[in-house]
KELUM-293720 format. One record per residue (C-alpha): x, y, z; residue in three letters. Coordinates in steps of 0.2 Angstrom, whole numbers, padded with zeros to 4 digits, always signed. Layout:
<atoms>
XYZAla
...
</atoms>
This chain:
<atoms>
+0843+0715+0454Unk
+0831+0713+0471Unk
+0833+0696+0472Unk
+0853+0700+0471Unk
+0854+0710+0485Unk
+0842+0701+0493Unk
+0854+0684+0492Unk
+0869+0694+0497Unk
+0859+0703+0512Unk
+0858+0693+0529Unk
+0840+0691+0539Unk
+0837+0684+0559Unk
+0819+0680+0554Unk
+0807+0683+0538Unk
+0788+0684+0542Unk
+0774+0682+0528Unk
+0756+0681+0525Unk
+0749+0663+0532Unk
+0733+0659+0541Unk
+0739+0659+0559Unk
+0744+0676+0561Unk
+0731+0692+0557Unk
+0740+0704+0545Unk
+0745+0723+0544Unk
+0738+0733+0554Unk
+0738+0719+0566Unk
+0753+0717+0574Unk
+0755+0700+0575Unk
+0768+0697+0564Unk
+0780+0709+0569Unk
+0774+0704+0589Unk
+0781+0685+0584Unk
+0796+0689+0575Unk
+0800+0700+0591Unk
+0796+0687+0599Unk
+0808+0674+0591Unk
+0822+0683+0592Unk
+0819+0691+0609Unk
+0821+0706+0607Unk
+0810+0719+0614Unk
+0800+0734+0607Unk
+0812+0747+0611Unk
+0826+0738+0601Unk
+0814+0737+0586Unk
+0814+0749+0570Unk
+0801+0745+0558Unk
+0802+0751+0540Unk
+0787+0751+0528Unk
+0780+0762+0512Unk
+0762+0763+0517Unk
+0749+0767+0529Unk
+0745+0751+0536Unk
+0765+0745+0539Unk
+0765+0765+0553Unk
+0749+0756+0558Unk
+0756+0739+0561Unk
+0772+0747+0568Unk
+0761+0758+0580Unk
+0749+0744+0586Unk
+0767+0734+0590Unk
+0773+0749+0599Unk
+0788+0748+0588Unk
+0798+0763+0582Unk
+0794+0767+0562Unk
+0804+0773+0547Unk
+0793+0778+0532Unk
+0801+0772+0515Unk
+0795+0787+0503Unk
+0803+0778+0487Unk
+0787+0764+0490Unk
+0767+0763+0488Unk
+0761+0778+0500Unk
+0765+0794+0512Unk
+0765+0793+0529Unk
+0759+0812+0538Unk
+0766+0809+0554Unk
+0776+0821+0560Unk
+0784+0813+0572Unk
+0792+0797+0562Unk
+0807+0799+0551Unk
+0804+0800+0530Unk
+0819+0792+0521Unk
+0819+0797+0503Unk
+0833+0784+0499Unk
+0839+0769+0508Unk
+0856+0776+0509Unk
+0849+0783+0522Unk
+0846+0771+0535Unk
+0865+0768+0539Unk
+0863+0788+0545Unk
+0848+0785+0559Unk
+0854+0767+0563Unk
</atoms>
């Protein structure tokens, strides 16, 4: 079912793990994809499940949505917690 949705879904840019860019926390990936589609940080909602993807979004200066359905909790008070992805459509 993922990969469904994820054929029928429509991405700009999709960043991975490689060796030329540090990972999470780092925000290196999330600066280049910026980057790439021009866009700056105040147009930019990142959305992670764990620690590292609030640190990544923090270190980018990029607003952050914490996913609660994934891996970890995020206890900032001041991001938004979605408990389903339904969600998004809401804040967005």
């Amino acid at each position: 079912v993922g990969s469904e949705m994820c054929l029928r879904g429509s991405f700009d840019i999709v960043k991975t793990t490689n060796e030329k860019l540090q990972g999470k926390p780092a925000p290196d990936h999330l600066l280049y994809a910026m980057s790439e589609l021009g866009v700056s940080a105040a147009d930019t909602i990142y959305m992670g499940d764990m620690n590292v993807d609030f640190l990544a979004a923090k270190n980018a200066q990029v607003d952050y949505i914490h996913a609660m359905w994934g891996y970890g909790v995020c206890s900032d008070e001041n991001i938004i917690n979605l408990k389903e992805i339904s969600q998004l459509m809401e804040i967005i």
